[in-house]
ZAMARGU-4260 file (C-alpha; in steps of 0.2 Angstrom, whole numbers, plus 5000, padded with zeros to 4 digits):
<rodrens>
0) 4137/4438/4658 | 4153/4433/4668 | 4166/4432/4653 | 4159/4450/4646 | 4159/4459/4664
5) 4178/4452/4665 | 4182/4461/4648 | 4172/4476/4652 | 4181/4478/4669 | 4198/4475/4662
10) 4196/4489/4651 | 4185/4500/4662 | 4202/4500/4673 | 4211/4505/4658 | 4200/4520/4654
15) 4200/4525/4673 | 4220/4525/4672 | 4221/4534/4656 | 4212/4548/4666 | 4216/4548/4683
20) 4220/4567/4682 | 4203/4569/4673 | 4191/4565/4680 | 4179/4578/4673 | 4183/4572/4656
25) 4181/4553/4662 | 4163/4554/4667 | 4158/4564/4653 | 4164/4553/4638 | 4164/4536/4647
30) 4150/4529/4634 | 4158/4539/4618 | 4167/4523/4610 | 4179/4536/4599 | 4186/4541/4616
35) 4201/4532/4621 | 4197/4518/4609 | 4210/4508/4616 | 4197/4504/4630 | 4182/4505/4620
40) 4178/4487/4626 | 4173/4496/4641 | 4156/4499/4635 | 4153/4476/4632 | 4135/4474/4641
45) 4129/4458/4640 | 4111/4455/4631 | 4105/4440/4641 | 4109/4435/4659 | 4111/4415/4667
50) 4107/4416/4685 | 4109/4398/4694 | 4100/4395/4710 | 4105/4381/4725 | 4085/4380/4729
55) 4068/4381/4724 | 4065/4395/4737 | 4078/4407/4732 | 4074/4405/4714 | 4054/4408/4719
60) 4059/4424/4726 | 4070/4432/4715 | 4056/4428/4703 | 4043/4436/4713 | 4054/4453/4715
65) 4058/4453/4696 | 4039/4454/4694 | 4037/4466/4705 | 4050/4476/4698 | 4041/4474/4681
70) 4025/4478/4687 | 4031/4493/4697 | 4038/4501/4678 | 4023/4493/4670 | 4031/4482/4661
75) 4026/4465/4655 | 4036/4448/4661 | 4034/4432/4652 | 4041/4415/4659 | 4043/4398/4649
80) 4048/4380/4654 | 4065/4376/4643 | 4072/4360/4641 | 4091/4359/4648 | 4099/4347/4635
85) 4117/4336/4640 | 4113/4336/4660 | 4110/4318/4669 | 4103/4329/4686 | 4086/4336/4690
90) 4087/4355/4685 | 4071/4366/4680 | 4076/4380/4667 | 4063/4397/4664 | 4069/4405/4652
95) 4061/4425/4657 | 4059/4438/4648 | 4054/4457/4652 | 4047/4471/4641 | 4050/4490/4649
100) 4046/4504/4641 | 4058/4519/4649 | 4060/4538/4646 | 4041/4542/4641 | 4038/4558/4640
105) 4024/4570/4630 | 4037/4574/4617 | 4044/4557/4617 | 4040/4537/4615 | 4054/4534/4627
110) 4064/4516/4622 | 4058/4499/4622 | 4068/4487/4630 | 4071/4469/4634 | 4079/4460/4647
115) 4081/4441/4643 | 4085/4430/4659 | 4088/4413/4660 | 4086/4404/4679 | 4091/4386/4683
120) 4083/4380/4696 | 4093/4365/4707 | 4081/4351/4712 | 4090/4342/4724 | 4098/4352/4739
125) 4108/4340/4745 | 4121/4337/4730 | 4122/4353/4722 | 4134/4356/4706 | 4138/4374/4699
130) 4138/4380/4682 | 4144/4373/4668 | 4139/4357/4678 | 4152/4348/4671 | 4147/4351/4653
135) 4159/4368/4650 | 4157/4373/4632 | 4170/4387/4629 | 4187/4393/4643 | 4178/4411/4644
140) 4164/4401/4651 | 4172/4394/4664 | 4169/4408/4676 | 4154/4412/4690 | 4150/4425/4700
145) 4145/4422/4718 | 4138/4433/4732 | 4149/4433/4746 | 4141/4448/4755 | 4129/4460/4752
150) 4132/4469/4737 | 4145/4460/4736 | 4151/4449/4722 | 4167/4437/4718 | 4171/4431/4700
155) 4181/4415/4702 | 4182/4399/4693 | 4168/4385/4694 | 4171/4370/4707 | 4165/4362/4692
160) 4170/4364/4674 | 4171/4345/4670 | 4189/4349/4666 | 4205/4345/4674 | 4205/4360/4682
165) 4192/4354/4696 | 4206/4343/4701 | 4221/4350/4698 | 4235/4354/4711 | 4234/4372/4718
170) 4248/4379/4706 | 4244/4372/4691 | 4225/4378/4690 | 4231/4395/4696 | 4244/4395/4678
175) 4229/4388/4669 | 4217/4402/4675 | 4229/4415/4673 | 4228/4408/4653 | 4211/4407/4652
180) 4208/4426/4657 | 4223/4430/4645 | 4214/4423/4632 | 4198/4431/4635 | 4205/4450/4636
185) 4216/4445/4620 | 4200/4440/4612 | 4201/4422/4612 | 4191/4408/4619 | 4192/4386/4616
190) 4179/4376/4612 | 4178/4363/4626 | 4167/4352/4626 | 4167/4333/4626 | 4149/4326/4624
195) 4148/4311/4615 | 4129/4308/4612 | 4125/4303/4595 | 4113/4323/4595 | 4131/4331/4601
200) 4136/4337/4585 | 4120/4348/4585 | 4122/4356/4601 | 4141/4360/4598 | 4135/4369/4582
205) 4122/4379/4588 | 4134/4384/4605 | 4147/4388/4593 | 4133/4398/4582 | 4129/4409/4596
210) 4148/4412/4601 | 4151/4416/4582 | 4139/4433/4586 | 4149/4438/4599 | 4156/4454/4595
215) 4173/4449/4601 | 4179/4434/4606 | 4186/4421/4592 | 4187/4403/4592 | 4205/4397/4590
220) 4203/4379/4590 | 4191/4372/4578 | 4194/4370/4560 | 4188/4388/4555 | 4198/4404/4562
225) 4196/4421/4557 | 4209/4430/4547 | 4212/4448/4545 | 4208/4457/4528 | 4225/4463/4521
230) 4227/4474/4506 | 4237/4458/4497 | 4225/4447/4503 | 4223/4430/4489 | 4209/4434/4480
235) 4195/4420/4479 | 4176/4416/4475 | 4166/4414/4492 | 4158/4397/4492 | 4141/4404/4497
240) 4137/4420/4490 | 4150/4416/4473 | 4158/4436/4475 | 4176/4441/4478 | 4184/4437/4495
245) 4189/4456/4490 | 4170/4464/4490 | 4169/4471/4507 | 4149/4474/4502 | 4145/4457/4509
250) 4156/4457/4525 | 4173/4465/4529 | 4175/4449/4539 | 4182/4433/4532 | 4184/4416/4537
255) 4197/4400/4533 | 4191/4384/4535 | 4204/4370/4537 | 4195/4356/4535 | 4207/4351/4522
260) 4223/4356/4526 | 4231/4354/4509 | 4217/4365/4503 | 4209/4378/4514 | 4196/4391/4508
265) 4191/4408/4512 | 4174/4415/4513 | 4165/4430/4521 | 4159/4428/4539 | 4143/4434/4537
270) 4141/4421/4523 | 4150/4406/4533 | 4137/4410/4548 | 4122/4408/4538 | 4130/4393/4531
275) 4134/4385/4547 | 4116/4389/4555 | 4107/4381/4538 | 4120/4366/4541 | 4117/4364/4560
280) 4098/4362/4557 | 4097/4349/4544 | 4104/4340/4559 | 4110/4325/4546 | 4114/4308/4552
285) 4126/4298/4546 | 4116/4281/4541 | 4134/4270/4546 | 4138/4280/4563 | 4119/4286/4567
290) 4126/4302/4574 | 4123/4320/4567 | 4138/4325/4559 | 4142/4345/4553 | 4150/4348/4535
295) 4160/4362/4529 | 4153/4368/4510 | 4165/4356/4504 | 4159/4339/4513 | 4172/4340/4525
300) 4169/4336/4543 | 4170/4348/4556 | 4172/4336/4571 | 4167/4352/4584 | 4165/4334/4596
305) 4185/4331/4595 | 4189/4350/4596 | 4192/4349/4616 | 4209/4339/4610 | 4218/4355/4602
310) 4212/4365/4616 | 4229/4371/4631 | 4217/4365/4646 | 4222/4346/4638 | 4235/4346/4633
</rodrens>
């Protein structure tokens, strides 16, 4: 949620600039994406929400006035127990999710729709660490947001990332920061994380997975990158689906993988992303290592685990 309101604000800003002697015009065509396209990125709303509470009693009542607020549009809210993978500390994790059905009239259904809201819940009040808790898993996630009056909100960067930046001189996480949120409005993000479980493979593949989706933001250091699709563009058979590089039909996105230098390969995204997911879930152990490992379609390891090494914040 942080990492898409800092993209939607930063070009919300540059819509509100574009017309500052319009203001009319501005209010009228804020949601039309084929005005001002240059800002289109405006209109990003996230689809799920990670709220993170210090205590038990805070998280009891925000859940209670969620429910009321359900009730009250006579929706329906579901709650469910999640298991928080990679943390050593005692966190509870609800994963919630609310059904609405708005603008119902005689001549209308109305819409349907969703809200999906994760809460973590800290256990112990008297050592409390904030999202990512020291586990980051991508830069653009490096971000919370905090209440620091009422109705009043701050976007900063996390006390504690598990990164350098949490102990970094004053200077140096301020040129690092200012990076990072580069990145983000450029459309790029780092793949960060440093577990080292013998299951870590699997959970850097489904993180990566779900980042994959996003409908802007690209990973730019793991051994896959996204590459633009040129007029004299090399033609060559996807591996997964055996068409043309060329036949848009598929996906007018492609992918490179660079697990082999010598010999990278491109295929469509849309095909790569149901390959990866299939590949993730096998969750195949090597017999030597007894860790999961994640192959590309040629056999060749991914190694997400030793991507945090390519990534600005360490080098």
């Amino acid at each position: 949620m942080v990492r898409d309101e800092i993209i939607a604000t930063h070009y919300k800003t540059k819509f509100d600039e574009y017309n500052v002697d319009a203001p009319d015009i501005k209010y009228g065509s804020f949601w039309d994406e084929t005005y001002h396209p240059e800002s289109k990125k405006r209109l990003l709303v996230p689809n799920d929400m990670d709220i993170f509470f210090a205590n038990k009693t805070m998280a009891d009542e925000f859940i209670s006035k969620l429910a009321t607020f359900a009730s009250n549009y006579d929706g329906k809210m579901y709650i469910g127990d999640c298991v928080l993978y990679a943390l050593d500390r005692c966190y509870t994790h609800k994963k919630i999710n609310i059904y609405l059905k708005i603008g119902k009239t005689i001549s209308s259904a109305g819409h349907s729709i969703r809200l999906e809201i994760d809460v973590i819940i800290n256990n112990d009040e008297l050592n409390i660490v904030e999202p990512p808790f020291n586990n980051a898993d991508f830069t653009s996630n490096l971000f919370v947001m905090s209440k620091i009056r009422t109705n009043r909100y701050d976007i900063r960067l996390s006390r504690n990332t598990g990164t350098k930046l949490d102990t970094v001189s004053l200077t140096e996480r301020t040129i690092l920061q200012a990076k990072i949120l580069k990145d983000i409005i450029d459309n790029k993000t780092e793949f960060i994380r440093k577990c080292t479980s013998p299951t870590a493979e699997y959970m850097n593949g489904m993180r990566i997975i779900k980042m994959l989706n996003h409908p802007h933001l690209q990973i730019t250091n793991v051994l896959f990158i996204d590459i633009d699709r040129t007029p004299d563009i090399d033609d060559c058979i996807c591996d997964i689906c055996q068409i043309s590089v060329k036949d848009e039909s598929k996906s007018k996105e492609l992918i490179k993988i660079t697990t082999n230098k010598h010999a990278p390969n491109m295929m469509h995204k849309a095909c790569f992303k149901e390959y990866l997911k299939s590949e993730i879930k096998k969750k195949y152990e090597n017999p030597a290592t007894r860790s999961i490992e994640c192959k590309c379609t040629r056999r060749n390891l991914f190694n997400f685990k030793e991507s945090y090494k390519y990534s600005s914040i360490y080098k």
